[in-house]
Structures are given as C-alpha cells and as structure tokens.
NUZA-234361 format. One record per residue: x, y, z of N, C-alpha, C in turn; residue in one letter. Coordinates in steps of 0.02 Angstrom, whole numbers. Atoms other than C-alpha are relative to their C-alpha. Layout:
<rs>
<<X; Y; Z>; <X; Y; Z>; <X; Y; Z>; a>
...
</rs>
This chain:
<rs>
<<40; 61; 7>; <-1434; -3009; -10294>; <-43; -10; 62>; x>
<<61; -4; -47>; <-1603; -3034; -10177>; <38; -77; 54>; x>
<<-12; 82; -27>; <-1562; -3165; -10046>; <-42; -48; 28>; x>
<<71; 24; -7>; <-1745; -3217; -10039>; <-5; -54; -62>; x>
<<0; 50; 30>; <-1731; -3288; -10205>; <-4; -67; -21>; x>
<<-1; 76; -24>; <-1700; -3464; -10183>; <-20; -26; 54>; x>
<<1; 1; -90>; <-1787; -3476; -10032>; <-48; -60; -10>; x>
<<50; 55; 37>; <-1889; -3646; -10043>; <-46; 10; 59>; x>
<<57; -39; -59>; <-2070; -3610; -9958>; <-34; -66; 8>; x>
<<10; 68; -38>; <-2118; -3736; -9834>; <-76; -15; 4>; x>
<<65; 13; 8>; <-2306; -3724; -9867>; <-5; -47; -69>; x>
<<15; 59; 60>; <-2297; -3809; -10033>; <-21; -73; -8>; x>
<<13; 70; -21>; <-2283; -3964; -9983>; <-66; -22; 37>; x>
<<60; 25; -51>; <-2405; -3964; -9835>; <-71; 11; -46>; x>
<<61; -38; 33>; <-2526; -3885; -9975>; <-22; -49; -72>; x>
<<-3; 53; 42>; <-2498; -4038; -10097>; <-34; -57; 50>; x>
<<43; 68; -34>; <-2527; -4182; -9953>; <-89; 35; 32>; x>
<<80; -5; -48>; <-2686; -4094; -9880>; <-30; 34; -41>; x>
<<21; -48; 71>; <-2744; -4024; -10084>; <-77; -42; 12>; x>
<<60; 14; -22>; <-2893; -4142; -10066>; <-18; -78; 67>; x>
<<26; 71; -47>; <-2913; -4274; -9895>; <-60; -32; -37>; x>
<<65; 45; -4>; <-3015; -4425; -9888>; <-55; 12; 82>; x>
<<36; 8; -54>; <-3159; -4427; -9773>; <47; -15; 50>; x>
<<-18; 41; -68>; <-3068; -4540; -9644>; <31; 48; 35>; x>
<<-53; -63; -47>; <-2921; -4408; -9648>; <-13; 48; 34>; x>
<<42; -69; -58>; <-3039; -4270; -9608>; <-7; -13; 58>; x>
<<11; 6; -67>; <-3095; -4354; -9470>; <62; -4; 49>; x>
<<-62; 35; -51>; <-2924; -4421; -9398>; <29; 83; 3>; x>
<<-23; -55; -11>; <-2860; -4225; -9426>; <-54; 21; 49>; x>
<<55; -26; -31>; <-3027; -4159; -9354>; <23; -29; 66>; x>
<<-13; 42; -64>; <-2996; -4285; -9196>; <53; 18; 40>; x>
<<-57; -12; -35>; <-2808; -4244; -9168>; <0; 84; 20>; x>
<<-16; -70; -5>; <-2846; -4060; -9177>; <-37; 24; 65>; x>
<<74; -3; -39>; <-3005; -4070; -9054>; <42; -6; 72>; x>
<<-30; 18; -39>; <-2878; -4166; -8935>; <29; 56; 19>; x>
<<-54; -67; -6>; <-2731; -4028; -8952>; <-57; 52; 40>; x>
<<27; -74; -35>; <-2869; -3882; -8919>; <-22; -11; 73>; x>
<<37; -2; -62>; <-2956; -3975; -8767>; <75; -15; 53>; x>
<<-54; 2; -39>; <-2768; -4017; -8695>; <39; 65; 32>; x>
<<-25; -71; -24>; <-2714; -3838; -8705>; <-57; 42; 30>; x>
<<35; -26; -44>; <-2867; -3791; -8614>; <2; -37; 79>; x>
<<-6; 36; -78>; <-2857; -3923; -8470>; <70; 46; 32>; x>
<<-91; -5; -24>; <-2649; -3882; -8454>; <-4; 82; 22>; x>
<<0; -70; -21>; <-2701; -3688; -8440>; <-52; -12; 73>; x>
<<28; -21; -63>; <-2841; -3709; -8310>; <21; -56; 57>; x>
<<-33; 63; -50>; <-2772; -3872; -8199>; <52; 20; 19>; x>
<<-74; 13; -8>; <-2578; -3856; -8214>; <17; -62; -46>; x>
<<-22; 70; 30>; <-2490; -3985; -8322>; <-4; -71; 57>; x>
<<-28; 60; -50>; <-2440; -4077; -8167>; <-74; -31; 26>; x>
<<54; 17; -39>; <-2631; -4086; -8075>; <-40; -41; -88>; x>
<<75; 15; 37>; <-2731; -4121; -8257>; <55; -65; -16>; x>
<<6; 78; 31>; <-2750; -4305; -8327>; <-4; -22; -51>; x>
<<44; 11; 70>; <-2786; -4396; -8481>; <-68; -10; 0>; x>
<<64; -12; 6>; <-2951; -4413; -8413>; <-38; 74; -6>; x>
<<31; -80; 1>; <-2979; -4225; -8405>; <-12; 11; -91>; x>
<<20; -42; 75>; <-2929; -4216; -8574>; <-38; -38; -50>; x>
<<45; 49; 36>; <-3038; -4348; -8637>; <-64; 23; 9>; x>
<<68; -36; -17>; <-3183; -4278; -8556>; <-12; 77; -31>; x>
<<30; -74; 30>; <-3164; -4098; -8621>; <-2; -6; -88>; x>
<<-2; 0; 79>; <-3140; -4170; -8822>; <-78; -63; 7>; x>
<<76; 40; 32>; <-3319; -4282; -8809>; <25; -60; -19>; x>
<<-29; 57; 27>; <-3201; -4426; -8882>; <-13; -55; 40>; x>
<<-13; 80; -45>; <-3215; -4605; -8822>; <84; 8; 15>; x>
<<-82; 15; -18>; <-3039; -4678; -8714>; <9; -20; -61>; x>
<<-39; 33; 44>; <-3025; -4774; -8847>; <37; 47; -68>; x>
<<-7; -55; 37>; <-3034; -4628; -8965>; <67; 28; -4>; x>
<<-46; -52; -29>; <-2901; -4536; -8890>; <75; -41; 12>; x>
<<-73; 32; -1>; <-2782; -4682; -8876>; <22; -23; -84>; x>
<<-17; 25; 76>; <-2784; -4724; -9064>; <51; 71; 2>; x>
<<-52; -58; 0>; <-2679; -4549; -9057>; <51; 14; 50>; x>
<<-54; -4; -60>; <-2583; -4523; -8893>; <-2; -49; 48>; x>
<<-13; 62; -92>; <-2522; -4653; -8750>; <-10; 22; 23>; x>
<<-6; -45; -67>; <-2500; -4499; -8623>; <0; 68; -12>; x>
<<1; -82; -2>; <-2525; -4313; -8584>; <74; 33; -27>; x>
<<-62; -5; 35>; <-2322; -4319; -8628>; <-6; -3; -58>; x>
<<6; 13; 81>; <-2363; -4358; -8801>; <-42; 63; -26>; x>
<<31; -37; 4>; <-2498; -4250; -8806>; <25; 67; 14>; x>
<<-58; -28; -41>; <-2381; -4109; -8734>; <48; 25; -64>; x>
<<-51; 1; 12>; <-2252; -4137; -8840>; <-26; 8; -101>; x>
<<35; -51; 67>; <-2377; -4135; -9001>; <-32; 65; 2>; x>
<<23; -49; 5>; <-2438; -3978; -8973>; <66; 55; 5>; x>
<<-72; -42; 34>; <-2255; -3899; -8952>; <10; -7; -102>; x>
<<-16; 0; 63>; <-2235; -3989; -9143>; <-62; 42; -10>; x>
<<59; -26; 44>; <-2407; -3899; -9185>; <29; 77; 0>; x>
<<-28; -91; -12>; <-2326; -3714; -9126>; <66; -34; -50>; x>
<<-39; -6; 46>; <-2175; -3760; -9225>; <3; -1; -73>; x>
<<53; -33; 38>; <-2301; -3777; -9361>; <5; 21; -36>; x>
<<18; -71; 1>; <-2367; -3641; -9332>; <65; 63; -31>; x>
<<-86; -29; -17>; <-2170; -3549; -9318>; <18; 16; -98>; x>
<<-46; 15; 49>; <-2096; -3597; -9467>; <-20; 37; -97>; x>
<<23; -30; 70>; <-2208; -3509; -9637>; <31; 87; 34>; x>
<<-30; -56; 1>; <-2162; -3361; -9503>; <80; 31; -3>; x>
<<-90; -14; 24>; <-1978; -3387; -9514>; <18; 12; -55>; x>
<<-30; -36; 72>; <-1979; -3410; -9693>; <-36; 54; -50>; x>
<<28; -66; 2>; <-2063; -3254; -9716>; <60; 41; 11>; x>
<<-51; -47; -35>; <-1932; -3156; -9624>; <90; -6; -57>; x>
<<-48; 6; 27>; <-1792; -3257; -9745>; <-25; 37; -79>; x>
<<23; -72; 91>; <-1899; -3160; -9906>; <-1; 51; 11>; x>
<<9; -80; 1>; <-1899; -3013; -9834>; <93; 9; 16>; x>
<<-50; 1; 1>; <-1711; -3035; -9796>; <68; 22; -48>; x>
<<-41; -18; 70>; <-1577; -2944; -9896>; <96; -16; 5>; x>
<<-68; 11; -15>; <-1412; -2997; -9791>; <-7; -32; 54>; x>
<<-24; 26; -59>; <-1351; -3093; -9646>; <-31; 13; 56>; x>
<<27; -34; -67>; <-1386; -2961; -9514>; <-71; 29; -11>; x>
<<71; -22; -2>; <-1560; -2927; -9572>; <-39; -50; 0>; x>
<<30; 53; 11>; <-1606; -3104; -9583>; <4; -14; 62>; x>
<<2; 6; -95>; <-1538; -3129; -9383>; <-36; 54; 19>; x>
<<47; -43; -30>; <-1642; -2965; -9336>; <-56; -20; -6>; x>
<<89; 8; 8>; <-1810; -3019; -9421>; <-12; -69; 32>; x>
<<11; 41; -27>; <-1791; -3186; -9376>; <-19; -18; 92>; x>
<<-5; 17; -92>; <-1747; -3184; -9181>; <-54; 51; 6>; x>
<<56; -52; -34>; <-1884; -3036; -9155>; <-52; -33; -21>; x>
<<52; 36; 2>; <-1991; -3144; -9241>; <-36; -74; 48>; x>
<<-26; 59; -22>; <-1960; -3302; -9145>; <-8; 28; 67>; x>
<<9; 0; -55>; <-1982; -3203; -8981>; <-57; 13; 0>; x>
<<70; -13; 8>; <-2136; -3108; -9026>; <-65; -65; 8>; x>
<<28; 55; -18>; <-2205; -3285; -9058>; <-7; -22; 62>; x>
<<-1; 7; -68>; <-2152; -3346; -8901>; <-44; 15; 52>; x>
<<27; -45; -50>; <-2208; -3222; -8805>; <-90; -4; 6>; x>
<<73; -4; -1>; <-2391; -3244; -8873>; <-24; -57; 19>; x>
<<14; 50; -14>; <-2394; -3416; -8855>; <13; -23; 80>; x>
<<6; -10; -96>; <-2337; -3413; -8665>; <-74; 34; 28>; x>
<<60; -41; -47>; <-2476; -3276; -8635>; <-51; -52; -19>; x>
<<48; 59; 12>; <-2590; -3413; -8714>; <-19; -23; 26>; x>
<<-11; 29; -51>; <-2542; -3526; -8593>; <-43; 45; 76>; x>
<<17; -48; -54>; <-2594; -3395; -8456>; <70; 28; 41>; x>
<<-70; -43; -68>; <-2477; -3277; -8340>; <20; -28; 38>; x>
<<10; 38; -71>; <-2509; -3386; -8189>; <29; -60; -13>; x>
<<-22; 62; 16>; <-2468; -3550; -8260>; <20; -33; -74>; x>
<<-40; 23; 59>; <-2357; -3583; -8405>; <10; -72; 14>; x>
<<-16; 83; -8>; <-2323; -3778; -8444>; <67; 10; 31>; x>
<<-44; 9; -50>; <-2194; -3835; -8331>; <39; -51; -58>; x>
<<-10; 52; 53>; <-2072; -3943; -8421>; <30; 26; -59>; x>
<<7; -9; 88>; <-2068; -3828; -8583>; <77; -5; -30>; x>
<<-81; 3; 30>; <-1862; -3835; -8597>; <1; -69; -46>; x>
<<-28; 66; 36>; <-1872; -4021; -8624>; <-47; -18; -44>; x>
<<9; 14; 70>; <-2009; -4010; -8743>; <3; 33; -53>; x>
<<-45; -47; 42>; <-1951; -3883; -8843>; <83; -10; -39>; x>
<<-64; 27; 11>; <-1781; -3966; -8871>; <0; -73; -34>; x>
<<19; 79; 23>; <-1859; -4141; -8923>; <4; 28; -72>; x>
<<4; -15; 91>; <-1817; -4181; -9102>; <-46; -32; -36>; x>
<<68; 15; 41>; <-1993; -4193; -9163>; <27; 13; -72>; x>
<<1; -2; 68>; <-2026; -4192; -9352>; <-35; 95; -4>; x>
<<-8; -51; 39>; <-2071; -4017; -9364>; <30; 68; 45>; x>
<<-88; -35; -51>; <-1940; -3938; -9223>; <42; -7; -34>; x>
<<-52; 6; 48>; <-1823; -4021; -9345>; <7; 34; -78>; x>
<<13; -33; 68>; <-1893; -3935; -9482>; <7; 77; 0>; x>
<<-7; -83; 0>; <-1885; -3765; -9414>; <77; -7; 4>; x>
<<-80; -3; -5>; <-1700; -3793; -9371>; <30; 2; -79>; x>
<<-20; 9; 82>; <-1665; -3851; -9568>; <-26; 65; -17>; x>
<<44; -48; 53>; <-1774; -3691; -9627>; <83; 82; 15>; x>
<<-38; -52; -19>; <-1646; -3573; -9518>; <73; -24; -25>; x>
<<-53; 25; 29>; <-1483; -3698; -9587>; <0; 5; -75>; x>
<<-4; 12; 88>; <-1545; -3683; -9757>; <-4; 85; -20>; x>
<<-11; -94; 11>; <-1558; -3473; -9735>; <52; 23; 4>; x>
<<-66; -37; 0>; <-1381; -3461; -9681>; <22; -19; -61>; x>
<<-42; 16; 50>; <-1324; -3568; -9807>; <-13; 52; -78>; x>
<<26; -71; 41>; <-1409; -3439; -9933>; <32; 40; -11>; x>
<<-16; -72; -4>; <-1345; -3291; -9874>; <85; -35; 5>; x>
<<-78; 6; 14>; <-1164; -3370; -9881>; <18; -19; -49>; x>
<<-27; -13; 48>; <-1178; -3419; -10036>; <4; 39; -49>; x>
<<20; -84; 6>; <-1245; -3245; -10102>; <59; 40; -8>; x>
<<-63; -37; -20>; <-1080; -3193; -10016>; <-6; 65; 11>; x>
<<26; -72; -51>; <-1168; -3066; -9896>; <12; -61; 69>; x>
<<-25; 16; -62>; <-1102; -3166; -9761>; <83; -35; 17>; x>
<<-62; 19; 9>; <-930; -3230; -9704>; <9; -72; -12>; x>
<<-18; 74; 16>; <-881; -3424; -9756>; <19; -46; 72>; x>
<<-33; 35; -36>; <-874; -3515; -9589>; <-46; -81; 5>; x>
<<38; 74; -21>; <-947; -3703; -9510>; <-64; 43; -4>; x>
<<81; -9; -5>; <-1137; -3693; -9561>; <-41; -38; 70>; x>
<<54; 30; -55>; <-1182; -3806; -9453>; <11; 8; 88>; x>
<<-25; -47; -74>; <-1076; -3734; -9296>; <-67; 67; 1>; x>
<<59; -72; -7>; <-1176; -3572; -9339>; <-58; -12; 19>; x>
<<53; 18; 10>; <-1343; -3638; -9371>; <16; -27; 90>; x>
<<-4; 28; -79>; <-1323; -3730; -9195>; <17; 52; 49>; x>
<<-18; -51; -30>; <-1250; -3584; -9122>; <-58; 63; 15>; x>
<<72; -78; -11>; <-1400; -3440; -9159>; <-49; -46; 31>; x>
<<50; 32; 9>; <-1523; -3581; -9155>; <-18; -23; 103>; x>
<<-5; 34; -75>; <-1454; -3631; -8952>; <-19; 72; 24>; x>
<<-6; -61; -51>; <-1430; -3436; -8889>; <-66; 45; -18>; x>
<<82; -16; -34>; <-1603; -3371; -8943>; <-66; -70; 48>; x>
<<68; 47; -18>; <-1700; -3525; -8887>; <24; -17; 87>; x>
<<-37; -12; -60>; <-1595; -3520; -8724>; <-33; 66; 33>; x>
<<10; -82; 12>; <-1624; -3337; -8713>; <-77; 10; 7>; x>
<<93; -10; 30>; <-1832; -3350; -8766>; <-18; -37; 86>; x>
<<14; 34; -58>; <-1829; -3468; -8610>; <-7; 50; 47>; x>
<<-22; -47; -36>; <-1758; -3345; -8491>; <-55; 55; -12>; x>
<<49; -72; 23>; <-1874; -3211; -8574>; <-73; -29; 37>; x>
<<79; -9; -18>; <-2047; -3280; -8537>; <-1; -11; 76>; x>
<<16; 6; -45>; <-2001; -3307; -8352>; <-14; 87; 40>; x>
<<5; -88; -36>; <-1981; -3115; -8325>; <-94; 16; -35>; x>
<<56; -45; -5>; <-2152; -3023; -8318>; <-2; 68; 3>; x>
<<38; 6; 74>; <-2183; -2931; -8438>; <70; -41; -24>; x>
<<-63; 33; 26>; <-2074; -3032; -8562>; <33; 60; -38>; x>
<<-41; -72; 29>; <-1950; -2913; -8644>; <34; -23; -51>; x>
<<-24; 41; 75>; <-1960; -2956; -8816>; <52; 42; -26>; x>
<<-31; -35; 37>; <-1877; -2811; -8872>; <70; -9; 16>; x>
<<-50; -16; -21>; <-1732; -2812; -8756>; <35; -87; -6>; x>
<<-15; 55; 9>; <-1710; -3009; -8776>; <43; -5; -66>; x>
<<-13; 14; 78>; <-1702; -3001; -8968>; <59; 47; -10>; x>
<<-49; -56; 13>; <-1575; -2842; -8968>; <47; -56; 25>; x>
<<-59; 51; -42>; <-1459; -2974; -8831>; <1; -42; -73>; x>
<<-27; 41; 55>; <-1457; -3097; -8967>; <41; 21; -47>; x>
<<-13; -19; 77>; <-1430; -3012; -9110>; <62; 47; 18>; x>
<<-74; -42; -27>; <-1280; -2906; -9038>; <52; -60; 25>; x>
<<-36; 51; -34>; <-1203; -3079; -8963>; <-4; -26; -52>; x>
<<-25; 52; 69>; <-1231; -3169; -9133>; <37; 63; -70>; x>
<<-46; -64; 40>; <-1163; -3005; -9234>; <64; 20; 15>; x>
<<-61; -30; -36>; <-1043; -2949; -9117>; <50; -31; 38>; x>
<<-46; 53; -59>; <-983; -3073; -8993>; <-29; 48; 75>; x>
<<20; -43; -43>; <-978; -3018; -8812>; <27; 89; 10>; x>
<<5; -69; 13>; <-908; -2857; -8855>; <-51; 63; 7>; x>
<<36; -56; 51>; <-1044; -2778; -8945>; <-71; -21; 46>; x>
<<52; 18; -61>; <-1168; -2854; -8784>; <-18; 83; 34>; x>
<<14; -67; -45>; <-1262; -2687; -8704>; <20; -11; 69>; x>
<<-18; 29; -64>; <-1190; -2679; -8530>; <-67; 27; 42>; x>
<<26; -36; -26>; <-1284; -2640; -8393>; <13; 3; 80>; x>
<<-16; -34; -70>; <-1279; -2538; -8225>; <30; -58; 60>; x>
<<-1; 51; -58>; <-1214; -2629; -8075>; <-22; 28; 81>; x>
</rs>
C-alpha cells in the first residue's frame, strides 16, 4: 500500500483563498510582499542589529504610515519573513511525504530536504552576515511554523497507520525529529561550508538508530 496516498496537499487551500482577490487584497498582498523583499535586503546589507524601520521604509517607497498598517517593528517584520520561508518549506515537505514509501524514506527525504533549504536560505542572507537572533525566530509558533510541524505529525501518523512503522507516542516522535534536525540545521549553517550532507546523514542515523548507529569520529 503507497504511503503517499492519503497525503492531504497543503496548496489546496492556499489555491481556493487566493482563486480570485479583490483589488484591495492585491494591493495589501503586493504591499506586505514589497516590505518582506526590501527587509531582507536592508537585514543582508546593514546587519539586523544596525538597520531600522526607517531603512526599511525607505527601500519599499511606502509611506510610515503604510508600513505600520502591517508591522509595529523590524521584530515583526523578522519574524514574518521566517513565516514566509516556512511557506515557502512546507509544499517541499509534502512532496518528499508522496514520494515516500516507508518511515525511513520519509525521515531521509525529508531532513535532506529541510537542510538543503536551509542552507540556501542562509546563503541568501549572505556568508558574512546571517540574521542574528534566527533560533528564537525560528522556534516562534507562527501560523505557518505551526503548519509545517502538523504536515510532518500528520506524515508519521500515516506511515504508522500503513503499519510501515512501529506504534509509539506520535506526538513524542513528531517533537522529537522535528527538535534534533532543527537543532542540528542550526549548528549546520554556522560551519562554512554548511555540511548538508553530513548534517542530514547525523539525523537520520540518530532518529533511525539511536546513538548507536551515530558515525563516530576520529579523536
């Protein structure tokens, strides 16, 4: 039995509310998106810490006032553009759960996917200056951070009831892969180059194996 099958695809929805906007909405999407792009350009060439909300008001053309009908602070602003990468994230996770035929092929595609991401979106950022901060907004339970978490709780539950995986706490698990790659992805983008490959293998041998089945290495 496929364990893609039942897989409920998280574009549907977004593809029903945004089937035809009104004017206004265009604009208010158009506006918040304008913001996001000119924020992740200030935060790459400033530093999070040196740029302002005036910087980023000035590089989107917007009136203040403009810019406050959407965000109070560069924190907000910040902290929507993590929800915009999680997004982004999440049609590629459940991708990885259709192409999925068991347990351990659903933790391989997933976590290599999930770093790969990462990894591009740091270089985004630039080499030199990654946002400072990114643990604690990466961990905030935005509305679509919370949605990638459900997409990876609703894949195990799948594959366990399939019965290509073993019967334990879903939501121990799900909390469990969900903490030690995003723990792990952290750790990864501070090394230069990031080492997607060797990151995603650590996971997936520590959520397969335990520390057993961990590659050792030299001392």
């Amino acid at each position: 039995m496929d364990f893609a099958v039942a897989a409920p695809d998280p574009k549907l929805m977004s593809d029903v509310d945004y089937l035809v906007p009104g004017k206004r909405e265009q604009t208010k999407l158009a506006n918040r998106q304008t913001i996001l792009d000119a924020a992740r350009a200030v935060f790459r060439e400033l530093g999070y810490e040196v740029a302002t909300v005036r910087d980023i008001i000035r590089r989107t053309g917007l009136s203040v006032g403009a810019f406050y009908n959407y965000y109070r602070s560069k924190e907000e602003v910040f902290a929507a553009l993590s929800d915009d990468a999680a997004r982004r994230f999440r049609p590629i996770l459940h991708a990885e759960h259709l192409k999925a035929k068991d347990f351990e092929s659903y933790i391989r595609g997933a976590t290599l996917a999930y770093f790969e991401f990462l990894a591009a979106e740091t270089e985004a950022w630039g080499k030199d200056s990654p946002p400072p901060g990114e643990s604690e907004i990466y961990t905030r339970n935005t509305p679509e951070i919370l949605a990638v978490h459900e997409e990876v709780r609703a894949a195990l539950a799948d594959v366990m009831e399939r019965g290509l995986a073993p019967r334990v706490d879903l939501d121990y698990l799900a909390t469990a892969c969900i903490a030690i790659v995003r723990e792990v992805g952290e750790r990864m983008v501070e090394r230069r180059p990031a080492d997607v490959a060797g990151a995603s293998a650590f996971c997936v041998a520590l959520i397969l194996g335990g520390l057993a089945a961990v590659p050792r290495v030299e001392t």
